[in-house]
C-alpha positions as a Markdown table, in Angstrom:
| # | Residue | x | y | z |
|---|---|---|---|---|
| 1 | Unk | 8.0 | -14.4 | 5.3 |
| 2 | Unk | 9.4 | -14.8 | 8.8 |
| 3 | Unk | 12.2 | -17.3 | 8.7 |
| 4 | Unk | 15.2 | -18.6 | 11.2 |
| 5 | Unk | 18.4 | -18.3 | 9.2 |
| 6 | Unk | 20.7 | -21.3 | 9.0 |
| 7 | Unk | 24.0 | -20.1 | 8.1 |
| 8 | Unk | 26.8 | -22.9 | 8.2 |
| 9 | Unk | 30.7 | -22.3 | 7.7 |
| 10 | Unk | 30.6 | -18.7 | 8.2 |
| 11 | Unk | 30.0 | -17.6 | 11.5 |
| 12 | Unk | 30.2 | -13.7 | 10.7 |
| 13 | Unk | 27.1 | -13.9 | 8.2 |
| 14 | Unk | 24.2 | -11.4 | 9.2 |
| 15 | Unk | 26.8 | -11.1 | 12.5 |
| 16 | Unk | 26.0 | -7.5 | 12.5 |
| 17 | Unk | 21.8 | -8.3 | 13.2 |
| 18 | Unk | 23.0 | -9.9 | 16.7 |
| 19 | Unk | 25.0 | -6.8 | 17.8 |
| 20 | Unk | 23.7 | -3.9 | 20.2 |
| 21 | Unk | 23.6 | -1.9 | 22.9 |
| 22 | Unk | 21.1 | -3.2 | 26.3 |
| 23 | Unk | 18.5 | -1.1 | 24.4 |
| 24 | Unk | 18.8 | -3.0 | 21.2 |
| 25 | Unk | 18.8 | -6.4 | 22.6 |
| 26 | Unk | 16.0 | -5.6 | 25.0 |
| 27 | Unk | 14.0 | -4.8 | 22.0 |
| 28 | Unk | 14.9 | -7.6 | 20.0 |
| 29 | Unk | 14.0 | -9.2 | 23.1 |
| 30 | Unk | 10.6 | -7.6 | 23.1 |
| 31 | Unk | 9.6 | -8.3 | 19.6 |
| 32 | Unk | 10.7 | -11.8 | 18.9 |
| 33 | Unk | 7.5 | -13.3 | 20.6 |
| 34 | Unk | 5.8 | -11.3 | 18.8 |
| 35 | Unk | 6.2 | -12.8 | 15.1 |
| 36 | Unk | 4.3 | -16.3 | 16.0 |
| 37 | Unk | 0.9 | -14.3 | 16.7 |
| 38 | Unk | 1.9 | -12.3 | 13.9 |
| 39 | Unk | 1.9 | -15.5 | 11.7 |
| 40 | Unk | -1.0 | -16.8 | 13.5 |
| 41 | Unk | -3.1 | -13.2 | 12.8 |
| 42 | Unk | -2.0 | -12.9 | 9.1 |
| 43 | Unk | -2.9 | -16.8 | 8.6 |
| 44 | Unk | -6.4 | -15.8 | 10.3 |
| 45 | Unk | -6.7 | -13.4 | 7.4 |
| 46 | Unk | -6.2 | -16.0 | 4.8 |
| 47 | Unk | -2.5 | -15.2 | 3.9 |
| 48 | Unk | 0.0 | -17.2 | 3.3 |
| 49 | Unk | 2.6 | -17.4 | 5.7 |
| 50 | Unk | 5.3 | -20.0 | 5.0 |
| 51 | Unk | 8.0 | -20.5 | 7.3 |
| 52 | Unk | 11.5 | -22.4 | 7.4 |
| 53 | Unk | 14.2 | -23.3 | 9.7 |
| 54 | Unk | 16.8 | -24.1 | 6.7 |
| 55 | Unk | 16.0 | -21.0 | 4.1 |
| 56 | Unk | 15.7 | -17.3 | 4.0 |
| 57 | Unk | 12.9 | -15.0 | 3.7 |
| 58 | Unk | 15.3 | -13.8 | 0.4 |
| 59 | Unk | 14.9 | -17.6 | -1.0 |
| 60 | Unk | 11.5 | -17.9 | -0.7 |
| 61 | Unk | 11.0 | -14.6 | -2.4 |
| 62 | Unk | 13.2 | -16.0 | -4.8 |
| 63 | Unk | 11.2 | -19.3 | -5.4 |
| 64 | Unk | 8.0 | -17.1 | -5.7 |
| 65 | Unk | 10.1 | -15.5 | -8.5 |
| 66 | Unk | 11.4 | -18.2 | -10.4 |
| 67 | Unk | 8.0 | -20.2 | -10.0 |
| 68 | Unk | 5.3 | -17.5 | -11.0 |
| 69 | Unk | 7.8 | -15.0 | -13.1 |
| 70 | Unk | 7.0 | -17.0 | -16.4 |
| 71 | Unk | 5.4 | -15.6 | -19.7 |
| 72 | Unk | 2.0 | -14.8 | -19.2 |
| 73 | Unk | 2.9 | -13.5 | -15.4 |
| 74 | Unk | 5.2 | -10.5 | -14.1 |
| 75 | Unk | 6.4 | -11.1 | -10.6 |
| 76 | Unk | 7.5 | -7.5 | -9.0 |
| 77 | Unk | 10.0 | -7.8 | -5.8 |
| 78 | Unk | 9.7 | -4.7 | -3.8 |
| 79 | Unk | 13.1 | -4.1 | -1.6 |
| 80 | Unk | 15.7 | -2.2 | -1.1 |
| 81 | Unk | 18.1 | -5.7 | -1.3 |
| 82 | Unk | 20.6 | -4.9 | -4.7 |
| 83 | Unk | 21.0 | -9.3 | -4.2 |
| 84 | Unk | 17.6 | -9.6 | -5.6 |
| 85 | Unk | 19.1 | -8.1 | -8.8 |
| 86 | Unk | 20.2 | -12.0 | -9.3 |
| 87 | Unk | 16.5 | -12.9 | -9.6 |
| 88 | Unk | 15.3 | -10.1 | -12.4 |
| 89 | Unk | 14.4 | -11.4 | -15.7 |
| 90 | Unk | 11.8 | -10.5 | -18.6 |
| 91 | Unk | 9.7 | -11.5 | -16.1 |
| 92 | Unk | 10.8 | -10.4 | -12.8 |
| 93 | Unk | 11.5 | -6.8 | -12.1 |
| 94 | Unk | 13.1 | -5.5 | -8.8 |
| 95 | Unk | 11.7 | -2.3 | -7.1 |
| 96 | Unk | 13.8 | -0.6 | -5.0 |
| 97 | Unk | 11.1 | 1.9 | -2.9 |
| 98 | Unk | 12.4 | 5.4 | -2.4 |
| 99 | Unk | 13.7 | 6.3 | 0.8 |
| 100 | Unk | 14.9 | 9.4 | 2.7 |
| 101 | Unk | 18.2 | 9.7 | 1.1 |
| 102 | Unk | 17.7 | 8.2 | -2.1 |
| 103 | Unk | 15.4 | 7.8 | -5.0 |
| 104 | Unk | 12.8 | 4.6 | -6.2 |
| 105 | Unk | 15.1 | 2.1 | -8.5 |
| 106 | Unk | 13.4 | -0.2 | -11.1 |
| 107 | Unk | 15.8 | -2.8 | -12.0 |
| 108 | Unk | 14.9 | -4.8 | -15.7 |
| 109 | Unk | 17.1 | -7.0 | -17.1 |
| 110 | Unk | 18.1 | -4.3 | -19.9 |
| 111 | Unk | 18.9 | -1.7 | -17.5 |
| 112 | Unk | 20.9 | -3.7 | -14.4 |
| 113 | Unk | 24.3 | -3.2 | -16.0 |
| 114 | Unk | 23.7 | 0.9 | -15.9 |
| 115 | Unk | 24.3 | 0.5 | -12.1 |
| 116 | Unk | 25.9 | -2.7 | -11.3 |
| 117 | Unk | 26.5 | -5.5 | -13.8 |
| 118 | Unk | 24.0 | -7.8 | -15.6 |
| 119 | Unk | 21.5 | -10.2 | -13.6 |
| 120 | Unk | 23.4 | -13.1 | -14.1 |
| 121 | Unk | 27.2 | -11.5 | -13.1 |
| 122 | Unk | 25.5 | -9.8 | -9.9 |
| 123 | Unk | 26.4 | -13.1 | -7.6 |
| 124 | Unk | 30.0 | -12.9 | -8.5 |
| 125 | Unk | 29.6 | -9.1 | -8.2 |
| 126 | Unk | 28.7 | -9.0 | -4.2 |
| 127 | Unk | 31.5 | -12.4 | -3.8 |
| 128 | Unk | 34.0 | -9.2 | -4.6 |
| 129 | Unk | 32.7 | -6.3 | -3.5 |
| 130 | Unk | 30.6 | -8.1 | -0.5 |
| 131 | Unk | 27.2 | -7.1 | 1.5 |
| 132 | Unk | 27.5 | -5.1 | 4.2 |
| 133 | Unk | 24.1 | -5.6 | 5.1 |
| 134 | Unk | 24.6 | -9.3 | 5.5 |
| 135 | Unk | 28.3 | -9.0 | 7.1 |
| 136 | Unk | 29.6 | -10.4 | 3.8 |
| 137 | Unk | 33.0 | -9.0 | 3.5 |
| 138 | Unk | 34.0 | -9.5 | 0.0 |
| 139 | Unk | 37.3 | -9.1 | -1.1 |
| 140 | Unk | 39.4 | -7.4 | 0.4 |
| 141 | Unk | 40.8 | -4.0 | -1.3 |
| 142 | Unk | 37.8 | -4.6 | -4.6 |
| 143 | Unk | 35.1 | -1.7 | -4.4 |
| 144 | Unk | 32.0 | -1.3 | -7.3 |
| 145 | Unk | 34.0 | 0.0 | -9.6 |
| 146 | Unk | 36.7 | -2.3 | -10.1 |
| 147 | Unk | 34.4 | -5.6 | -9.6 |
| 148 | Unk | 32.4 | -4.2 | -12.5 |
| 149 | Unk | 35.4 | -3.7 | -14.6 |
| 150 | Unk | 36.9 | -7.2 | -14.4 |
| 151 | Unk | 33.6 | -9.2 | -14.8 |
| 152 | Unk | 32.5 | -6.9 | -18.0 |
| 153 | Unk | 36.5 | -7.8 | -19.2 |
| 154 | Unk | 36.4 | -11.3 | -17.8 |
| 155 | Unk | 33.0 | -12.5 | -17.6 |
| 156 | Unk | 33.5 | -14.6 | -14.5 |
| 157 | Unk | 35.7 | -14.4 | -11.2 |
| 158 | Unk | 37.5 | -17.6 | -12.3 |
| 159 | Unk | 38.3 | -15.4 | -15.5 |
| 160 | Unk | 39.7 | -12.5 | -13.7 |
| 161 | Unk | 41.9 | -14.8 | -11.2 |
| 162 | Unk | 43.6 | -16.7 | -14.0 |
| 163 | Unk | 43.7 | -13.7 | -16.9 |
| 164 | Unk | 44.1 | -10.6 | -15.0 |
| 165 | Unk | 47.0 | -9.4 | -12.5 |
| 166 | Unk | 44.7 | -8.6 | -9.4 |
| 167 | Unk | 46.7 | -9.1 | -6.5 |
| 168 | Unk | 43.3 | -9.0 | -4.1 |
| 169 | Unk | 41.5 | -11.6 | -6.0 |
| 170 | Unk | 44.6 | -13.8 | -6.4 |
| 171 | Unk | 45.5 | -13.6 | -2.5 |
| 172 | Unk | 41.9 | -15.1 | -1.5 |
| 173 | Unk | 41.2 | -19.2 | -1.9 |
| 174 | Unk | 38.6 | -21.0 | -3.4 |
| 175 | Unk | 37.3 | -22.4 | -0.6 |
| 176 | Unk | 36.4 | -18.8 | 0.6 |
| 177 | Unk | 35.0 | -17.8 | -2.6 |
| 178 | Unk | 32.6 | -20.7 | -2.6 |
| 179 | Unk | 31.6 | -19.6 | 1.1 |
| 180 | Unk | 30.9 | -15.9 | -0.6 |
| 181 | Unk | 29.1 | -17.9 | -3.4 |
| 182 | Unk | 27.0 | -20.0 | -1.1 |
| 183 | Unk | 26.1 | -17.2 | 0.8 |
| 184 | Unk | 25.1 | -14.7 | -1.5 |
| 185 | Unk | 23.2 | -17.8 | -3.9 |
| 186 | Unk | 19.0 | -17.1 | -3.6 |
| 187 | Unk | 17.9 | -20.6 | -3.6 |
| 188 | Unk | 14.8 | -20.6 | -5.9 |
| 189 | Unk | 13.7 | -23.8 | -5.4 |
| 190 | Unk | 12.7 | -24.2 | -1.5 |
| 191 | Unk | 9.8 | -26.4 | -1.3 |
| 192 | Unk | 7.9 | -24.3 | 1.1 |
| 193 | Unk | 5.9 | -22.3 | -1.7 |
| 194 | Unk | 3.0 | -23.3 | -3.0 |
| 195 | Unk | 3.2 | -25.0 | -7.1 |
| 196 | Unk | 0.3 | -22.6 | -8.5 |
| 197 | Unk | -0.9 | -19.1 | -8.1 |
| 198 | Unk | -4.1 | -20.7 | -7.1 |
| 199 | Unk | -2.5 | -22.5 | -3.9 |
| 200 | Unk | -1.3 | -18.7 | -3.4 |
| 201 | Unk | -4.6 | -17.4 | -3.5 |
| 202 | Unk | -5.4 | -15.6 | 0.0 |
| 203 | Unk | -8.3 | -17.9 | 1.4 |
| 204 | Unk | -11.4 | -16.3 | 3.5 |
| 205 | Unk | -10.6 | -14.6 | 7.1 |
| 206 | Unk | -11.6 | -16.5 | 9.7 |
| 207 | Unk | -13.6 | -13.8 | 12.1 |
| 208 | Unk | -14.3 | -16.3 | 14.7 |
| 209 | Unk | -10.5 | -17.5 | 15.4 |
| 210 | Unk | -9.7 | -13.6 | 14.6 |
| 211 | Unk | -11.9 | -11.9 | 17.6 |
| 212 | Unk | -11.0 | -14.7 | 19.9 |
| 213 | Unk | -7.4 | -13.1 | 19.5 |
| 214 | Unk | -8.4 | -9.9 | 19.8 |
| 215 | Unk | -9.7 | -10.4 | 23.4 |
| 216 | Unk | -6.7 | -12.8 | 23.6 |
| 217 | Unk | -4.1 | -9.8 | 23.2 |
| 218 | Unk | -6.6 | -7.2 | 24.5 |
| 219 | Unk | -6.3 | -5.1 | 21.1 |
| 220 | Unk | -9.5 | -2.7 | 21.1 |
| 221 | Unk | -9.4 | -3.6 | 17.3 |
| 222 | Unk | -7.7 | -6.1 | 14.4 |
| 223 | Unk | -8.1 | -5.6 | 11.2 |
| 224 | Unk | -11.7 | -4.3 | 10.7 |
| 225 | Unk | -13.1 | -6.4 | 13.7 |
């Protein structure tokens, strides 16, 4: 799903995706025209390509989850993200693909907790121990292992501030945990997915508007044409 990110109140968020060397930005600078015949190809092939200038690729995934992960359907969400961990269910499993340096992960509601903490606690879990992946600090001086002991003796961040003597979580405010909250949220309800599996349904290629863009881009070949 390609996506422009709207961020507001936080100017650090996904800070580090913006920072470079001449080389990065010249490739970032190289490949950013790129995604509109990308969307225009893939669309060509029937697929469904929605785009928005007010939500995340992570909250559309996220409304593809909530919408289609109901009994009778399994959605699978194939990333290396731990966020999506918010979004597993009995019918929404996370699939974290092997890589390089570390193994495949299946994440099911029943086994989240052997890792992390519980679908539902995960939010409040990255508020503490933040994303570095997003350039979501956290709090300060709260690594994995102490996040996961106050929310499996508190339940809830609130909890730990008012019950436990954590001098880290006392010294931050509410209005930045509600930033870290807001932040780390997958809205599941954008209105840029399709109601029904059938209005998902990848429609048939269209080979005319697909070879004109072939000649258009000079590619020898696209797809099987």
């Amino acid at each position: 799903f390609p996506v422009t990110i709207l961020s507001e109140g936080l100017t650090t968020y996904k800070g580090n995706r913006d920072v470079g060397d001449q080389q990065d930005l010249e490739r970032k600078a190289n490949l950013t025209p790129q995604f509109k015949y990308a969307k225009r190809i893939l669309e060509a092939m029937g697929y469904k390509c929605p785009v928005s200038k007010s939500f995340e690729a992570d909250d559309l995934i996220g409304t593809v989850a909530k919408r289609f992960g109901v009994k009778g359907n399994h959605v699978y969400i194939y990333s290396r993200d731990k966020d999506f961990i918010q979004c597993v269910n009995q019918h929404v499993t996370l699939v974290q693909p092997q890589q390089a340096n570390s193994p495949e992960r299946i994440f099911r509601p029943d086994n989240c907790h052997e890792r992390y903490v519980d679908p539902e606690l995960m939010v409040e879990f990255l508020m503490m121990v933040g994303d570095s992946s997003d350039s979501v600090a956290g709090v300060k001086g709260i690594g994995d292992k102490t996040a996961i002991k106050l929310l499996n003796q508190y339940g809830s961040i609130k909890e730990a501030r008012a019950k436990s003597n954590n001098k880290a979580l006392a010294a931050v405010t509410d209005k930045y945990l509600d930033q870290m909250r807001d932040l780390i949220t997958i809205i599941d309800n954008t209105p840029y997915i399709p109601k029904t599996l059938q209005g998902m349904k990848r429609t048939k290629p269209r080979e005319t508007l697909l070879s004109a863009m072939k000649v258009e881009l000079e590619f020898r070949k696209l797809f099987y044409l």
